[in-house]
PDBQT receptor file of N, H, CA, C and O in Angstrom, charges set to zero:
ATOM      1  N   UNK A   1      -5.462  -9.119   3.106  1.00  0.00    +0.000 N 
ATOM      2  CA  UNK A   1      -5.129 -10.413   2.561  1.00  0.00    +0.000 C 
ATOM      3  C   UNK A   1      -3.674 -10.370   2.090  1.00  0.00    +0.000 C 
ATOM      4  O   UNK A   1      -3.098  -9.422   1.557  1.00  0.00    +0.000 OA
ATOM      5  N   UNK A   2      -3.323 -11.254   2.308  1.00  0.00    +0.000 N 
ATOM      6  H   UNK A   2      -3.791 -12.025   2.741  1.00  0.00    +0.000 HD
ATOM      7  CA  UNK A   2      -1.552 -11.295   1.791  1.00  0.00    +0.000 C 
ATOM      8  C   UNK A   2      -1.543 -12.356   1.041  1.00  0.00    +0.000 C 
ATOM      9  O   UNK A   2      -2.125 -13.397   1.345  1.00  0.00    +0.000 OA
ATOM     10  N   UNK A   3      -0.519 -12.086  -0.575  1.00  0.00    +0.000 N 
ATOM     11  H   UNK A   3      -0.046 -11.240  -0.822  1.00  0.00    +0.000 HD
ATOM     12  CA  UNK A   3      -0.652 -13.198  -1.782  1.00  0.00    +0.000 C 
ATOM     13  C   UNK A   3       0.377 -13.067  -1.915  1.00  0.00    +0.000 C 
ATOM     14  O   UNK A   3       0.895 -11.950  -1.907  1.00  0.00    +0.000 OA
ATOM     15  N   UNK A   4       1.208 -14.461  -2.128  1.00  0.00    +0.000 N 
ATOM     16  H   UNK A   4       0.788 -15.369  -2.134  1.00  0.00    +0.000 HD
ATOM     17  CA  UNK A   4       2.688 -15.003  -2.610  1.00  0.00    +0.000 C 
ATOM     18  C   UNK A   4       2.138 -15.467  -4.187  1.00  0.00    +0.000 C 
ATOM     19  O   UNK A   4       1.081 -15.863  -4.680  1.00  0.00    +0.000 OA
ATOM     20  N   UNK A   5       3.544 -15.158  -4.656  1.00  0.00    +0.000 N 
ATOM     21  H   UNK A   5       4.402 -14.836  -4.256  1.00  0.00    +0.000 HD
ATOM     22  CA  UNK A   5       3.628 -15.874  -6.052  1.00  0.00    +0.000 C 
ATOM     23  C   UNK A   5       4.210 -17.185  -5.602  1.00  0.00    +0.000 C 
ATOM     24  O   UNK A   5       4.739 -17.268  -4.493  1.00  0.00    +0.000 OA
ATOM     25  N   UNK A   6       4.129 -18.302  -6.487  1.00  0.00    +0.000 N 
ATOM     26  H   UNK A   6       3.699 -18.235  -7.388  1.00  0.00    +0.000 HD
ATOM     27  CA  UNK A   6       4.831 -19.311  -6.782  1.00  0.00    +0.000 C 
ATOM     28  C   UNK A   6       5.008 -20.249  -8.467  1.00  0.00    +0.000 C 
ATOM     29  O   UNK A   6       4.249 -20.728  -9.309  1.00  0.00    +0.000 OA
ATOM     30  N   UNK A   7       6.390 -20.117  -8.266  1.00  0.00    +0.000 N 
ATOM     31  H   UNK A   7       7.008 -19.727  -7.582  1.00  0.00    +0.000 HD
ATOM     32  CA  UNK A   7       7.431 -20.326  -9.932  1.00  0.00    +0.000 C 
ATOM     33  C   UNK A   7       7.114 -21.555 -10.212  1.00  0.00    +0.000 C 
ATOM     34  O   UNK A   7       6.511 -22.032  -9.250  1.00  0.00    +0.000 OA
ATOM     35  N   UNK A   8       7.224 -22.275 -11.036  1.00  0.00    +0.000 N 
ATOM     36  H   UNK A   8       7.713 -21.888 -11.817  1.00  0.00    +0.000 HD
ATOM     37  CA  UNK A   8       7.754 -23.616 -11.732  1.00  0.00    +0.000 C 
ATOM     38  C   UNK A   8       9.291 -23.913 -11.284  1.00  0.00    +0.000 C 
ATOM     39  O   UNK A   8       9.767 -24.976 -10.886  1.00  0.00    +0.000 OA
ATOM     40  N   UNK A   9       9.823 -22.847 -11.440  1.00  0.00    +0.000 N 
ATOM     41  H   UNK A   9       9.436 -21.984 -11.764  1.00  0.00    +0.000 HD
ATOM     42  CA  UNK A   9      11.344 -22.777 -11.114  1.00  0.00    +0.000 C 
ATOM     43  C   UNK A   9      11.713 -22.383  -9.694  1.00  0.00    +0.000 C 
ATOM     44  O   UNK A   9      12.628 -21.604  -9.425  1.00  0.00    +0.000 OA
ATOM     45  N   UNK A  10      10.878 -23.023  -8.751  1.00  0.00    +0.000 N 
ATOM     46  H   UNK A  10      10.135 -23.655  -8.970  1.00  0.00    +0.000 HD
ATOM     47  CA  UNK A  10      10.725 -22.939  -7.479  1.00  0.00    +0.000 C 
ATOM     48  C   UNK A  10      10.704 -21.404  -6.543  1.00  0.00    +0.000 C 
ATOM     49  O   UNK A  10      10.453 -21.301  -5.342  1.00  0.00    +0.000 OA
ATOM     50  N   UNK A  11      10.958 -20.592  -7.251  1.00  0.00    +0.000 N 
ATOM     51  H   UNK A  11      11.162 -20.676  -8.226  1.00  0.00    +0.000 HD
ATOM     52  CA  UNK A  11      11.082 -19.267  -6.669  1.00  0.00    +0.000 C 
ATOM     53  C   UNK A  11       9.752 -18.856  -6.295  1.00  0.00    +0.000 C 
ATOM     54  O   UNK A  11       8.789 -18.956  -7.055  1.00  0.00    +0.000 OA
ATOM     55  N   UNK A  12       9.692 -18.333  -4.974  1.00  0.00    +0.000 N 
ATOM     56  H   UNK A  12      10.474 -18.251  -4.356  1.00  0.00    +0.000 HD
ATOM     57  CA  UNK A  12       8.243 -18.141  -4.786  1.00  0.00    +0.000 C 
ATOM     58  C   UNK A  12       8.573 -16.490  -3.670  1.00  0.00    +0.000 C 
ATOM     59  O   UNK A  12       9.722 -16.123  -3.425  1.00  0.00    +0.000 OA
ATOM     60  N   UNK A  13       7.455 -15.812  -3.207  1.00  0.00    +0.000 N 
ATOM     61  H   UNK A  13       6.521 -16.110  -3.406  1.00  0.00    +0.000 HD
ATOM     62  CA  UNK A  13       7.483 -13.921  -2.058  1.00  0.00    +0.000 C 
ATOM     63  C   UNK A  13       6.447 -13.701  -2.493  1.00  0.00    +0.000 C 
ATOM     64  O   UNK A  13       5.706 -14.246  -3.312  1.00  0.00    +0.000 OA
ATOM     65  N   UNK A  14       6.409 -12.523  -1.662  1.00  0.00    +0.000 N 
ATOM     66  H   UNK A  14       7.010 -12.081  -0.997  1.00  0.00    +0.000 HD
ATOM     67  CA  UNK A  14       5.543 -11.915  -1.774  1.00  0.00    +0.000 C 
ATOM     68  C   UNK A  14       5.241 -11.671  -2.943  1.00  0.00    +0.000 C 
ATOM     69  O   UNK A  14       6.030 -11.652  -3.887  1.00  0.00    +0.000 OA
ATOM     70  N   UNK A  15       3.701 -11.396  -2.996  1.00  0.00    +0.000 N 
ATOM     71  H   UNK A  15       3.060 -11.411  -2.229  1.00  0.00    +0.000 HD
ATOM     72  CA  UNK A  15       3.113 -10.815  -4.507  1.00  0.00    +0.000 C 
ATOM     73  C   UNK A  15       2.410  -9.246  -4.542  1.00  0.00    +0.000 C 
ATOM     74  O   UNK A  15       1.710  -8.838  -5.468  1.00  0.00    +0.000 OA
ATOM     75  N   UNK A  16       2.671  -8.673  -3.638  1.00  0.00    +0.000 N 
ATOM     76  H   UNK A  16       3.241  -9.004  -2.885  1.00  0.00    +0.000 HD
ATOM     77  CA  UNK A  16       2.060  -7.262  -3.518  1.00  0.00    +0.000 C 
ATOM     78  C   UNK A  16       3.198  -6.832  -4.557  1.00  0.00    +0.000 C 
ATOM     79  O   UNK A  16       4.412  -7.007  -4.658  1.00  0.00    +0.000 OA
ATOM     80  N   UNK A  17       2.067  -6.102  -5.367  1.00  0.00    +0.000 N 
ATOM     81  H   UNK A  17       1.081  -5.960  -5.285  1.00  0.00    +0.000 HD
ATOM     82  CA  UNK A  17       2.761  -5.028  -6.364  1.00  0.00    +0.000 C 
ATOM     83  C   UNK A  17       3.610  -5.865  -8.030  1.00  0.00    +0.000 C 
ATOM     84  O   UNK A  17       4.213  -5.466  -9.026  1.00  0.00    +0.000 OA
ATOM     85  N   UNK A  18       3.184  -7.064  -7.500  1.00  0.00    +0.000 N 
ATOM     86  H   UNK A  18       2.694  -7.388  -6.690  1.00  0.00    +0.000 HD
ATOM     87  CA  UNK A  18       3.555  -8.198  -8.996  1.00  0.00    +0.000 C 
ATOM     88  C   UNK A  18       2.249  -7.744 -10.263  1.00  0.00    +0.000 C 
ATOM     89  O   UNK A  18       1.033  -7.563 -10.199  1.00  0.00    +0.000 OA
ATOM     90  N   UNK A  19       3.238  -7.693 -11.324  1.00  0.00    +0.000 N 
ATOM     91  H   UNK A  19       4.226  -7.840 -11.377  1.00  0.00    +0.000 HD
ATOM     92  CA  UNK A  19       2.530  -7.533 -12.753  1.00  0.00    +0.000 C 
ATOM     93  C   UNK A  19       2.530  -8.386 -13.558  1.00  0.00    +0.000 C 
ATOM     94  O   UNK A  19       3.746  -8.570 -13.607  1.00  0.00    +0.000 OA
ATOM     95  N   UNK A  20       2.011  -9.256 -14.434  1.00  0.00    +0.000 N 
ATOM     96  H   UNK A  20       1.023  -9.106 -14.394  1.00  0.00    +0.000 HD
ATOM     97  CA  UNK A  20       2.544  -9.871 -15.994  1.00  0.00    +0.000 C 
ATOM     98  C   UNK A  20       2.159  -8.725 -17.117  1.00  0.00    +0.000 C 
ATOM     99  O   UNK A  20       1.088  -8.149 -17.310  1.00  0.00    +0.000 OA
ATOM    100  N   UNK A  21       3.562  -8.598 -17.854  1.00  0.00    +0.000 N 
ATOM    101  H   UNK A  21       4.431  -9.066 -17.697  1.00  0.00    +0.000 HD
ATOM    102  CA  UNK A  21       3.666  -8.450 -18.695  1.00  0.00    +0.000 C 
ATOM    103  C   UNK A  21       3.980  -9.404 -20.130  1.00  0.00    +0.000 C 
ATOM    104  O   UNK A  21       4.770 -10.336 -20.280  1.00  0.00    +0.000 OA
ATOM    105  N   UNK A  22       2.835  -8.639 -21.290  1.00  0.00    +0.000 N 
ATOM    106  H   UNK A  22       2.193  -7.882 -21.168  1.00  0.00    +0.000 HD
ATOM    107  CA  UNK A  22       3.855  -9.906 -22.340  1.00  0.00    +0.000 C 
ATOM    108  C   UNK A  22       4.704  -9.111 -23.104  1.00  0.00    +0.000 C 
ATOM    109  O   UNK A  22       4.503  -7.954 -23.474  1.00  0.00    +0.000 OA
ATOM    110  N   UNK A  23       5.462  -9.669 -23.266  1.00  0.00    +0.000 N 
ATOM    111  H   UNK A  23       5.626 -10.609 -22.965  1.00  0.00    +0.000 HD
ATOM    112  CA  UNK A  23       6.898  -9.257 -23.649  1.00  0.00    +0.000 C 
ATOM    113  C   UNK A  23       7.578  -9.993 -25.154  1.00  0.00    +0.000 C 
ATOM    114  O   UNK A  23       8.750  -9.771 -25.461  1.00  0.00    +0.000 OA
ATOM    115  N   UNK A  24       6.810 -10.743 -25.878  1.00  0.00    +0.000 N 
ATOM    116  H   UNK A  24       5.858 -10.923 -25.628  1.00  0.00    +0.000 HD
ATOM    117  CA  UNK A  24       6.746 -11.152 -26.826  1.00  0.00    +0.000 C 
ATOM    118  C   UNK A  24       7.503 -10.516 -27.922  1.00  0.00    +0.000 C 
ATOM    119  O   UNK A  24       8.197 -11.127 -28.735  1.00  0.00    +0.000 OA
ATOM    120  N   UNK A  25       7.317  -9.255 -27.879  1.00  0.00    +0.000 N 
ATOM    121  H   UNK A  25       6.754  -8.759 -27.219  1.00  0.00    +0.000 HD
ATOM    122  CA  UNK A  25       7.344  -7.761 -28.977  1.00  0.00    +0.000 C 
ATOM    123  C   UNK A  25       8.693  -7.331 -28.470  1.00  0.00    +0.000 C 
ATOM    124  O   UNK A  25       9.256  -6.570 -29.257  1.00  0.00    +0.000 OA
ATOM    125  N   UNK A  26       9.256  -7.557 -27.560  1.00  0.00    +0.000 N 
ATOM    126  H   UNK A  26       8.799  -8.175 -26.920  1.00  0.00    +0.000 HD
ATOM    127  CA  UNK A  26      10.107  -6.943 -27.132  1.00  0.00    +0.000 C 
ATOM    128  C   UNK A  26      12.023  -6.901 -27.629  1.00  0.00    +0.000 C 
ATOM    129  O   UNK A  26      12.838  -7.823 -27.637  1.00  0.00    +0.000 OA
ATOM    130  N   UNK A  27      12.133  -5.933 -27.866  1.00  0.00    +0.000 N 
ATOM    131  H   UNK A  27      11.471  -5.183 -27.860  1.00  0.00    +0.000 HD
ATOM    132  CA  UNK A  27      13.501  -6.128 -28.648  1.00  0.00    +0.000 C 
ATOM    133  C   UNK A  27      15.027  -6.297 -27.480  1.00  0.00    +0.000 C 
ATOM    134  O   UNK A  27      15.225  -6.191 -26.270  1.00  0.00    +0.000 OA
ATOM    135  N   UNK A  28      15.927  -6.644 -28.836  1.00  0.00    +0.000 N 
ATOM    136  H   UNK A  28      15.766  -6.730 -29.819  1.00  0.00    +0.000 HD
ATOM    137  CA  UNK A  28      17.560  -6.801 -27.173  1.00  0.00    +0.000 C 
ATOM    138  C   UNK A  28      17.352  -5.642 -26.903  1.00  0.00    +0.000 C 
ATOM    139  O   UNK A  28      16.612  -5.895 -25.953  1.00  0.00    +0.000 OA
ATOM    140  N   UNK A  29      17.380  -4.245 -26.936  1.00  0.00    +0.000 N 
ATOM    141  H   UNK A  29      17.981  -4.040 -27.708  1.00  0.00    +0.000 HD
ATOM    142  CA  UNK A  29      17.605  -2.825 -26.220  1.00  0.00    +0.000 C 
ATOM    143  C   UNK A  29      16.751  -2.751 -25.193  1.00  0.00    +0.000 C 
ATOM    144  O   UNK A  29      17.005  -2.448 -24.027  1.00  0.00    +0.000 OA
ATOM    145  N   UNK A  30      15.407  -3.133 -25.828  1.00  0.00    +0.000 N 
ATOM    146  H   UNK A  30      15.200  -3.379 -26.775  1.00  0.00    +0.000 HD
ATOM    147  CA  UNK A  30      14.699  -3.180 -24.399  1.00  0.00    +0.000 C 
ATOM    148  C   UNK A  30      15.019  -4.090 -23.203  1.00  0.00    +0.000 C 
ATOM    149  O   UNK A  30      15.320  -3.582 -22.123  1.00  0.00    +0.000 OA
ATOM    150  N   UNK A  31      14.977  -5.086 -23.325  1.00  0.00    +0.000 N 
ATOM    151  H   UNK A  31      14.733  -5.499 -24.202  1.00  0.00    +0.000 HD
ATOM    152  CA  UNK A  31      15.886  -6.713 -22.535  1.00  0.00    +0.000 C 
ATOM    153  C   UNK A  31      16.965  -5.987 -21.679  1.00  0.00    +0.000 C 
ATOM    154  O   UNK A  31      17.172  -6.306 -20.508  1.00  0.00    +0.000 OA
ATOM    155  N   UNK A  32      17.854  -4.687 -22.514  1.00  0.00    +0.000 N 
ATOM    156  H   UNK A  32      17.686  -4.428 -23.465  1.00  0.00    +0.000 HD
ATOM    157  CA  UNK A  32      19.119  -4.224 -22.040  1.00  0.00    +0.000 C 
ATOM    158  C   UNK A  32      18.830  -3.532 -20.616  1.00  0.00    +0.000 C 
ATOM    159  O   UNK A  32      19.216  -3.777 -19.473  1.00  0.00    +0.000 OA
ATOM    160  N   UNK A  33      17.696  -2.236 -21.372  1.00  0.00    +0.000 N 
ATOM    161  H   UNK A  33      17.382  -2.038 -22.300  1.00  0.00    +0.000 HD
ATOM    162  CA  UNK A  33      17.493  -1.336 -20.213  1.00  0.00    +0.000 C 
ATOM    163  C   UNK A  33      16.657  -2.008 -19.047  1.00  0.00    +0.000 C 
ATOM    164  O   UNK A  33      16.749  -1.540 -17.913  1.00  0.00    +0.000 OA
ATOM    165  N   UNK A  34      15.959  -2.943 -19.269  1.00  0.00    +0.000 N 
ATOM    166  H   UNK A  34      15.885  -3.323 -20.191  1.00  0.00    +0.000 HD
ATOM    167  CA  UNK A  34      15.557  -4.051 -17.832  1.00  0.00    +0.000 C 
ATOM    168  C   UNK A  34      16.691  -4.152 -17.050  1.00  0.00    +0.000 C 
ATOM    169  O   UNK A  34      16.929  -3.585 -15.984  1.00  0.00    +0.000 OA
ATOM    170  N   UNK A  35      17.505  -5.083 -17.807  1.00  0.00    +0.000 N 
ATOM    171  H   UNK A  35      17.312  -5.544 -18.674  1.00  0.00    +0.000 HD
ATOM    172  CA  UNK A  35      18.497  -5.512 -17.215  1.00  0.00    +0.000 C 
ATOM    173  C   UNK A  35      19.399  -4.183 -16.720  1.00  0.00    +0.000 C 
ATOM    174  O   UNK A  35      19.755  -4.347 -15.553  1.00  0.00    +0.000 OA
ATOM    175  N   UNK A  36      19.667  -3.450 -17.047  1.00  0.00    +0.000 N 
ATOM    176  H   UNK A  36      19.378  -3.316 -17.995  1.00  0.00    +0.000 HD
ATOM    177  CA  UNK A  36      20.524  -1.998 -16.706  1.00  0.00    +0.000 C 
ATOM    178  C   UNK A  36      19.803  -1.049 -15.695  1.00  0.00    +0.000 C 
ATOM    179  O   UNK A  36      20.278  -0.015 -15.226  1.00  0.00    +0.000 OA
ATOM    180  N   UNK A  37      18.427  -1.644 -15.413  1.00  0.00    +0.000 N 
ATOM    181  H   UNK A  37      18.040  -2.483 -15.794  1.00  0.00    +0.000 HD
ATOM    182  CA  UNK A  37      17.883  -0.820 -14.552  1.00  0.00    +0.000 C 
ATOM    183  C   UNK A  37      18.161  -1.512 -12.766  1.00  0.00    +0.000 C 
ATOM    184  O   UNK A  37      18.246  -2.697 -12.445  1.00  0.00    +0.000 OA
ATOM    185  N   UNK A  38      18.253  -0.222 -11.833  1.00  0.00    +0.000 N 
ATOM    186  H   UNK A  38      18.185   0.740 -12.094  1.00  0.00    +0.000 HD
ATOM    187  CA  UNK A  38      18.497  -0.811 -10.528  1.00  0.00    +0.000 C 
ATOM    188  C   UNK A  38      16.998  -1.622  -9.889  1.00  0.00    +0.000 C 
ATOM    189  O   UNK A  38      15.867  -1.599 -10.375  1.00  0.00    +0.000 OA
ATOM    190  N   UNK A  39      17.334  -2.090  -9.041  1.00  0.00    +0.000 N 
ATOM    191  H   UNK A  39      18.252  -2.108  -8.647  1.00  0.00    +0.000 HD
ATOM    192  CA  UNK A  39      16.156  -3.063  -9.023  1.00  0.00    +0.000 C 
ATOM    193  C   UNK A  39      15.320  -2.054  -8.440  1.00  0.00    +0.000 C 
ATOM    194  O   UNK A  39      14.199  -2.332  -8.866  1.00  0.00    +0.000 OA
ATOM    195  N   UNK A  40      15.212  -0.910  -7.613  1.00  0.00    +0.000 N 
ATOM    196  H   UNK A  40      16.122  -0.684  -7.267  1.00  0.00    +0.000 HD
ATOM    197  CA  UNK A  40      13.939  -0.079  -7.637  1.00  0.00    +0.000 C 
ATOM    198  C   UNK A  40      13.339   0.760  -8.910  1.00  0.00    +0.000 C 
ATOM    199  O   UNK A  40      12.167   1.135  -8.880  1.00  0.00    +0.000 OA
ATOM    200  N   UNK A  41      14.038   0.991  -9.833  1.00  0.00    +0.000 N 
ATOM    201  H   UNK A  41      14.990   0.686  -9.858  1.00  0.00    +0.000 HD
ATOM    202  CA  UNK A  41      13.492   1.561 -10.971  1.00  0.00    +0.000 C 
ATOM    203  C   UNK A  41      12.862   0.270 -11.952  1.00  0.00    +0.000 C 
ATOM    204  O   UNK A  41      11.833   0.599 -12.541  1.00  0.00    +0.000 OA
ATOM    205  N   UNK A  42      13.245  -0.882 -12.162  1.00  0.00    +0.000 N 
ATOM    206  H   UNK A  42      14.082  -1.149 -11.683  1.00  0.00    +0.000 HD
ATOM    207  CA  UNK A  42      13.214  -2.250 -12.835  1.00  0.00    +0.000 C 
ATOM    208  C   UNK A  42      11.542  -1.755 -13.009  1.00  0.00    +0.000 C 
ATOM    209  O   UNK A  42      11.058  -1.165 -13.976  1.00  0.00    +0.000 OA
ATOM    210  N   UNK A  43      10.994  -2.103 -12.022  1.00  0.00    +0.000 N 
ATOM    211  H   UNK A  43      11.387  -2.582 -11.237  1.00  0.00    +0.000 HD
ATOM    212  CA  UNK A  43       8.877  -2.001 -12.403  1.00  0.00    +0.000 C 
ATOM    213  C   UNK A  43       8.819  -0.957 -13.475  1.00  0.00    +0.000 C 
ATOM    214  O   UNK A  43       8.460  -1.148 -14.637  1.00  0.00    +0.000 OA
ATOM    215  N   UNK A  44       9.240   0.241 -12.908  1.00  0.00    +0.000 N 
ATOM    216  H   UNK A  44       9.532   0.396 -11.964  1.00  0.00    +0.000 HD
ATOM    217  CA  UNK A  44       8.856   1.594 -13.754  1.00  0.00    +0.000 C 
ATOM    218  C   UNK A  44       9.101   1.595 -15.103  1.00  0.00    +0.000 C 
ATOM    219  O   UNK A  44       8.309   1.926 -15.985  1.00  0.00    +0.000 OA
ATOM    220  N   UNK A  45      10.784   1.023 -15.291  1.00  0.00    +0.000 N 
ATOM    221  H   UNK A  45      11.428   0.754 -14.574  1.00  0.00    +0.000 HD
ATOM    222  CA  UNK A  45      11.287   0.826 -17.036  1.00  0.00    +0.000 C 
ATOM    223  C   UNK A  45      10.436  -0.135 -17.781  1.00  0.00    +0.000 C 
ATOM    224  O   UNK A  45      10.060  -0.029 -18.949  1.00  0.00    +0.000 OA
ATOM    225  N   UNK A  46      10.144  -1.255 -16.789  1.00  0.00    +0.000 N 
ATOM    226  H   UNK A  46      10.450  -1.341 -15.840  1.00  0.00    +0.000 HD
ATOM    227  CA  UNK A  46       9.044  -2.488 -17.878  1.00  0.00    +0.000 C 
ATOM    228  C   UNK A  46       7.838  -1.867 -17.814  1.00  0.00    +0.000 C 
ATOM    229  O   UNK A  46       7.137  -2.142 -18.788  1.00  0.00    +0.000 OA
ATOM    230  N   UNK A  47       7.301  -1.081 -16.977  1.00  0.00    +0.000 N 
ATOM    231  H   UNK A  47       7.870  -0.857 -16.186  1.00  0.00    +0.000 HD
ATOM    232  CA  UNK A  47       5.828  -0.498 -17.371  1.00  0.00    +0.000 C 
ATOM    233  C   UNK A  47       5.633   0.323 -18.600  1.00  0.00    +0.000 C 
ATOM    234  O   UNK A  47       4.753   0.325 -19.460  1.00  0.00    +0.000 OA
ATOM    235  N   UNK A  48       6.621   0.954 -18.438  1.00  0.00    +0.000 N 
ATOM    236  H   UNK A  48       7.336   0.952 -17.739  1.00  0.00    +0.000 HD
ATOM    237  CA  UNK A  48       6.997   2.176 -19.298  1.00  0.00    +0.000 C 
ATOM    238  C   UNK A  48       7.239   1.486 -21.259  1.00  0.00    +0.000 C 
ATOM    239  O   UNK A  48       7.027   1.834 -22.420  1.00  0.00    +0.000 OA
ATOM    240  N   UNK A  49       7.679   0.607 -20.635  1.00  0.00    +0.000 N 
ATOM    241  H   UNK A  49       7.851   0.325 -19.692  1.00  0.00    +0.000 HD
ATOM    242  CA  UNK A  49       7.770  -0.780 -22.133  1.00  0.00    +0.000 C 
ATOM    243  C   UNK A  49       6.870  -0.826 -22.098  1.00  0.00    +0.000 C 
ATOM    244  O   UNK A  49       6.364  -0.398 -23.135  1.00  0.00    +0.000 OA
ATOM    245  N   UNK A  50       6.154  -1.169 -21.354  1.00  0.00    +0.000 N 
ATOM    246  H   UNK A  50       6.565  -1.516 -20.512  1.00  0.00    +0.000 HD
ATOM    247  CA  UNK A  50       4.678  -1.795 -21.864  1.00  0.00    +0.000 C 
ATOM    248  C   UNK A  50       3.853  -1.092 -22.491  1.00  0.00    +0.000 C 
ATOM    249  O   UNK A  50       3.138  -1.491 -23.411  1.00  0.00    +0.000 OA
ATOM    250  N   UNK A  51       3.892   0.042 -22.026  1.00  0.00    +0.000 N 
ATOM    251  H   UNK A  51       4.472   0.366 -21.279  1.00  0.00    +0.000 HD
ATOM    252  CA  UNK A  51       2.755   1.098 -22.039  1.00  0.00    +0.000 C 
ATOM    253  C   UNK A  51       3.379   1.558 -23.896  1.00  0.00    +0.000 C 
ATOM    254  O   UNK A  51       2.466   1.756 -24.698  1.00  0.00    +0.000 OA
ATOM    255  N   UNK A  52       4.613   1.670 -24.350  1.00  0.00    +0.000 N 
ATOM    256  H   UNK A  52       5.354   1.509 -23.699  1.00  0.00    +0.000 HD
ATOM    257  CA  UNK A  52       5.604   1.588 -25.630  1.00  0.00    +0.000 C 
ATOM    258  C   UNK A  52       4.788   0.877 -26.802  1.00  0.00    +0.000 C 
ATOM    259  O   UNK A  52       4.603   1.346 -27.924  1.00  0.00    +0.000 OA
ATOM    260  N   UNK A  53       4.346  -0.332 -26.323  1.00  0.00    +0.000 N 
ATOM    261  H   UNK A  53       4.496  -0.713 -25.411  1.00  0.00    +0.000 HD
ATOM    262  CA  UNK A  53       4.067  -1.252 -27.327  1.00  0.00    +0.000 C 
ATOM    263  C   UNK A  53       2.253  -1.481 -26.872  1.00  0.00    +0.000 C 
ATOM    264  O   UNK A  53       1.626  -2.489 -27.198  1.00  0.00    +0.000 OA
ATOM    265  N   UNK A  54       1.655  -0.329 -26.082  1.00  0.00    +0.000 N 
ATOM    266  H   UNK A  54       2.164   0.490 -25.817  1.00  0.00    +0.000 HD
ATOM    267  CA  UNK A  54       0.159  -0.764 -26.038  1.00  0.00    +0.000 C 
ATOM    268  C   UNK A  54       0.301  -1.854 -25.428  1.00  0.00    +0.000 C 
ATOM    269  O   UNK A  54      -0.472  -2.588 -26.044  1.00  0.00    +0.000 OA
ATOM    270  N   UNK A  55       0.805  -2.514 -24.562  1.00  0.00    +0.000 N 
ATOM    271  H   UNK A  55       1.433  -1.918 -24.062  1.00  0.00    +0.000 HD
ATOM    272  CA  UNK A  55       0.582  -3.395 -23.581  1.00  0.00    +0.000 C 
ATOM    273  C   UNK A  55      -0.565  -3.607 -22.582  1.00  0.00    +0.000 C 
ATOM    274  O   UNK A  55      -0.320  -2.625 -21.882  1.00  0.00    +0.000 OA
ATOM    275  N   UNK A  56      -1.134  -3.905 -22.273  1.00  0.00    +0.000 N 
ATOM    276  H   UNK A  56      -1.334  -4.703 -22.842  1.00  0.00    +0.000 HD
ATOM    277  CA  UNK A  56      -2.483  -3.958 -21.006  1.00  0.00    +0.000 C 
ATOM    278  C   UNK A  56      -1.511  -4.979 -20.063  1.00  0.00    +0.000 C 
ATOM    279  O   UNK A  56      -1.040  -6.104 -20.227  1.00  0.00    +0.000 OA
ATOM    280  N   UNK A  57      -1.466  -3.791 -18.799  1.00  0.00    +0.000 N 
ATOM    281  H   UNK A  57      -1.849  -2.877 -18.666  1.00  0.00    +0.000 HD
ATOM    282  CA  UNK A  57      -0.715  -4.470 -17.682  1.00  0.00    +0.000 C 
ATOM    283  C   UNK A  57      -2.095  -4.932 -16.284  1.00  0.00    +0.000 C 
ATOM    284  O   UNK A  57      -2.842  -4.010 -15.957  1.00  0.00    +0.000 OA
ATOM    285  N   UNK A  58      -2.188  -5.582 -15.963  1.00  0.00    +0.000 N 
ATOM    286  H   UNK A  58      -1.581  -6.331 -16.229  1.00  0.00    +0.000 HD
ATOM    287  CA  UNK A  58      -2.950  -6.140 -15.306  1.00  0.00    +0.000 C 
ATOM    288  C   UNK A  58      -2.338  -6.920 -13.493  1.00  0.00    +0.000 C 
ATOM    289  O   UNK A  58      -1.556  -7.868 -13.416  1.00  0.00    +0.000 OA
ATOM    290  N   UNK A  59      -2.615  -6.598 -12.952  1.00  0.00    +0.000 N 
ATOM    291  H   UNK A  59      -3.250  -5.828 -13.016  1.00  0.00    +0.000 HD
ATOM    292  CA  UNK A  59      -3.134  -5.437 -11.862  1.00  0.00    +0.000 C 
ATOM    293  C   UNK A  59      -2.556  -3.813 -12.448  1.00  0.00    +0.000 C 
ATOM    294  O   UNK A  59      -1.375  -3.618 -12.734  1.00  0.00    +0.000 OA
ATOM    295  N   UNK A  60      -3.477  -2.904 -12.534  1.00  0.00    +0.000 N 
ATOM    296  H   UNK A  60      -4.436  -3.063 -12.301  1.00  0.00    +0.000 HD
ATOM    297  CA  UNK A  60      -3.014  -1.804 -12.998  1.00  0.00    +0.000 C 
ATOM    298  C   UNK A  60      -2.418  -1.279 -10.795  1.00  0.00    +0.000 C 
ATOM    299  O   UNK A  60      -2.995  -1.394  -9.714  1.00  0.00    +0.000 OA
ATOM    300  N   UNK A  61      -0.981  -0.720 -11.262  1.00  0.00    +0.000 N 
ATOM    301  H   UNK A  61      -0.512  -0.626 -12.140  1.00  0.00    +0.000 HD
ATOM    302  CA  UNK A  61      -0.785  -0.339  -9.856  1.00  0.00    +0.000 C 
ATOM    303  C   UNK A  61      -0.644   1.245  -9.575  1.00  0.00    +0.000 C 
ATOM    304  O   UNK A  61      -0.252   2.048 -10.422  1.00  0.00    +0.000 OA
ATOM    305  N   UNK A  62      -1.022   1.568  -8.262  1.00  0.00    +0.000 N 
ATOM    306  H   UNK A  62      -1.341   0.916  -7.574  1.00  0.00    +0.000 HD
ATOM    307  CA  UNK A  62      -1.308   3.210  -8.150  1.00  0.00    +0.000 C 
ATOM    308  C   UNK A  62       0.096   3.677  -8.209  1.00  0.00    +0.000 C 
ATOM    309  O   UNK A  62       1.145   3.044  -8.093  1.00  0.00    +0.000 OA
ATOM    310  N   UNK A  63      -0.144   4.992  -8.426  1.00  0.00    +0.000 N 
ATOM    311  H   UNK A  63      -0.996   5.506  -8.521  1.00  0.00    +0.000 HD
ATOM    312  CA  UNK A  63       1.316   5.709  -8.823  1.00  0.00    +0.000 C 
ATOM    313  C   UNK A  63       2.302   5.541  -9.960  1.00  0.00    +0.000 C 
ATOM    314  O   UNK A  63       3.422   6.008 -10.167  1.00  0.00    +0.000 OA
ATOM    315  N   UNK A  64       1.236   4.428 -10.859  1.00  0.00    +0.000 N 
ATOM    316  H   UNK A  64       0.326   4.048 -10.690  1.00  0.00    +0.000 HD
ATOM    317  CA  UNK A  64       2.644   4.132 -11.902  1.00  0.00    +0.000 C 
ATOM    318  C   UNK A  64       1.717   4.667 -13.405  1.00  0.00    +0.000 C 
ATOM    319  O   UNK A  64       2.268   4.659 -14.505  1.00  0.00    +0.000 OA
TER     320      UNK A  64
């Protein structure tokens, strides 16, 4: 089966390997290292947040 996301803000792709996180808790340093991360490391640093603040990430994904 193949699943696209689709935005409010019209942006829509593929959805293999998409997470929500809430991010509510989240401070500027963290915001920083998102943003400072290359876009293949980007998943790993916000999981890694998440997992920081007891987050429940949902689809849990293999290898991470």
């Amino acid at each position: 089966m193949t699943k696209h996301y689709f935005a409010v803000d019209g942006n829509f792709g593929n959805a293999e390997g998409l997470v929500t996180i809430d991010t509510s808790d989240w401070a500027d340093d963290e915001w920083f290292a998102i943003d400072d991360a290359s876009d293949s490391d980007r998943i790993r640093v916000a999981l890694e947040l998440a997992e920081s603040h007891d987050e429940e990430v949902q689809p849990k994904l293999p290898g991470f």
